[in-house]
N, C-alpha and C positions, 0 to 999 in steps of 0.2 A: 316276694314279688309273684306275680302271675301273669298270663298271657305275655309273657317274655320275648322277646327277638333280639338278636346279636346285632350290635352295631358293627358295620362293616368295614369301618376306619378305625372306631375306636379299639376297640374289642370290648365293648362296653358290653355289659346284659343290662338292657332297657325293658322297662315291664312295668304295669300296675301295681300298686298298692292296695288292697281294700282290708275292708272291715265288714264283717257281718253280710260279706255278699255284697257290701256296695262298695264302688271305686272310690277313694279318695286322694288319689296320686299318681304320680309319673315318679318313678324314680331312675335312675342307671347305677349300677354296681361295676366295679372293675373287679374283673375274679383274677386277676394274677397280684394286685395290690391287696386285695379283701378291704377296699375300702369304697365308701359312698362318695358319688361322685358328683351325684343332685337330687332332690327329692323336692319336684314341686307340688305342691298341695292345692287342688282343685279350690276349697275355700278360699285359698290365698288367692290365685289366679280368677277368682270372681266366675269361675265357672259350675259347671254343674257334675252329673254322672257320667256323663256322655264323652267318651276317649277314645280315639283309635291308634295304634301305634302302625309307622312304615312299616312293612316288610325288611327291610335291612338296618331298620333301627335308627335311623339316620333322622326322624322327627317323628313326632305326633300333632294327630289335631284333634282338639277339645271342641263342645260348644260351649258358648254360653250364652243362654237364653233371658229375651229378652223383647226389645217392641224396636227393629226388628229383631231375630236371633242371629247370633255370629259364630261366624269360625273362624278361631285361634289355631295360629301354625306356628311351631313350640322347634328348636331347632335342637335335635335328639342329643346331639354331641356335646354342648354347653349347659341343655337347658332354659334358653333364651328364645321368650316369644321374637318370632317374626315377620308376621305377617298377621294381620286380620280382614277375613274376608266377607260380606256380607253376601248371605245367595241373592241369587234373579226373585225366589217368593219368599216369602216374610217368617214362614214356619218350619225349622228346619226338622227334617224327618231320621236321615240317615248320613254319615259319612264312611267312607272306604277306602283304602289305596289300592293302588296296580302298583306291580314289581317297578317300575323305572321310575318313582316318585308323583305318579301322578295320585290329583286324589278324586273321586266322585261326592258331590254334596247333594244329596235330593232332598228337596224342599216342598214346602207345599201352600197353597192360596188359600184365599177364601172362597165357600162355593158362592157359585152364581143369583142360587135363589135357594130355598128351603127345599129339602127331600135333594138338593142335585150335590152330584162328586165335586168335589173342589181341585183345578189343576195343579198338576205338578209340573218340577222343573230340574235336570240331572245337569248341575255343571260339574265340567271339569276342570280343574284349577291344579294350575303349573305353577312352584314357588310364588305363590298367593295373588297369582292373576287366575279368573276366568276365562280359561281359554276359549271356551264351548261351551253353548247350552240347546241341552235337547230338549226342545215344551214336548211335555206329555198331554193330546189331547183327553180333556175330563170326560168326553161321551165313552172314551175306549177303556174305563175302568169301572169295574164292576164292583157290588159289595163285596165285603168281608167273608169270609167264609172261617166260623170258630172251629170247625175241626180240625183245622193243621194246626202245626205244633209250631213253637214261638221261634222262628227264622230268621236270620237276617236277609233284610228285603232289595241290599247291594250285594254282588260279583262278581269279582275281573273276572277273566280271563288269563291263562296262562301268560299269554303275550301279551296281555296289555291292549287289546286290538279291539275287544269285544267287551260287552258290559250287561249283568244281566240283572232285573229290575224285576222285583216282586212287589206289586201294588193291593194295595188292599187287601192281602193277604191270599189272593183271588186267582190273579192275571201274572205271567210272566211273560216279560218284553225283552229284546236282546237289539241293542244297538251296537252297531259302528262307530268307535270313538272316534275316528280323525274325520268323517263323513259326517255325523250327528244321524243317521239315518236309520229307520228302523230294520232291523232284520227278519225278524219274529217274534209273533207272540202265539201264545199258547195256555191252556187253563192249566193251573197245577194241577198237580194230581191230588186228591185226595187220600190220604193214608187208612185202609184198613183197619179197625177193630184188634185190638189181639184177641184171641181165642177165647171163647167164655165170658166175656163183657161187652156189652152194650153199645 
């Protein structure tokens, strides 16, 4: 198992499965039994590489991609899909949770016209409703920038309160979850050279 989290009812340890550096499972282990207690297999589930587990182990959500892409909401305790959600745009980008079970899904559209950004879109989804969706206007995100290092482009907040958005590798945006409202954006930084190279 890897990237592990303690379920919080069960006392299950929930975590990934991979191979070769790629995910191919959810599994949970009981460590006072030392026995397996589910091991679903992303082939099996018709899904792909892409898994996030809760914070308290209590679920995961997979996507699986497609026309449009989905999120599968997998209930951590059983093992038993529950929910599927389809985001607001068609291309799903990133998923995350916040501590209380919420989860963020950022998606993304088709662009406008040739040479333009294509919008996005950050729902948050409560036991597999859409609660909220914040559009991310397309003129407020900039190109790529390849010298940062491969990041994830969702993060809560400690509380749950706040949500922070890296776009394009470029732009960081921070909203208000229960408002949908921006709070800030700001350019990432760029990281330094180490010493002696290029």
């Amino acid at each position: 198992l890897g990237d592990v989290e303690l379920n919080t009812t069960t006392g299950a340890v929930v975590g990934r499965t991979d191979a070769d550096g790629y995910l191919q499972g959810i599994a949970a282990f009981d460590p006072t039994s030392r026995t397996l207690l589910y091991h679903n297999r992303l082939a099996d589930l018709k899904s792909t590489w892409q898994a996030t587990i809760a914070s308290d182990g209590r679920g995961y959500a997979q996507a699986q991609f497609g026309t449009p892409d989905l999120v599968q909401i997998v209930d951590g305790d059983d093992g038993q899909q529950r929910w599927t959600v389809t985001p607001t745009l068609p291309d799903l980008r990133w998923m995350g949770w916040a501590r209380d079970g919420l989860l963020a899904v950022l998606s993304r559209g088709q662009a406008p016209a040739r040479g333009a950004v294509a919008p996005h879109a950050l729902d948050i989804v409560v036991r597999g409703r859409i609660e909220r969706t914040i559009h991310i206007p397309q003129h407020e995100i900039r190109a790529p920038n390849s010298s940062l290092p491969d990041v994830q482009p969702v993060a809560w907040s400690p509380d749950g309160q706040t949500i922070a958005v890296l776009l394009d590798e470029r732009i960081v945006r921070l909203f208000d979850v229960s408002r949908g409202t921006e709070l800030a954006s700001f350019d990432a930084p760029v990281p330094a050279a180490p010493h002696g190279l290029p």
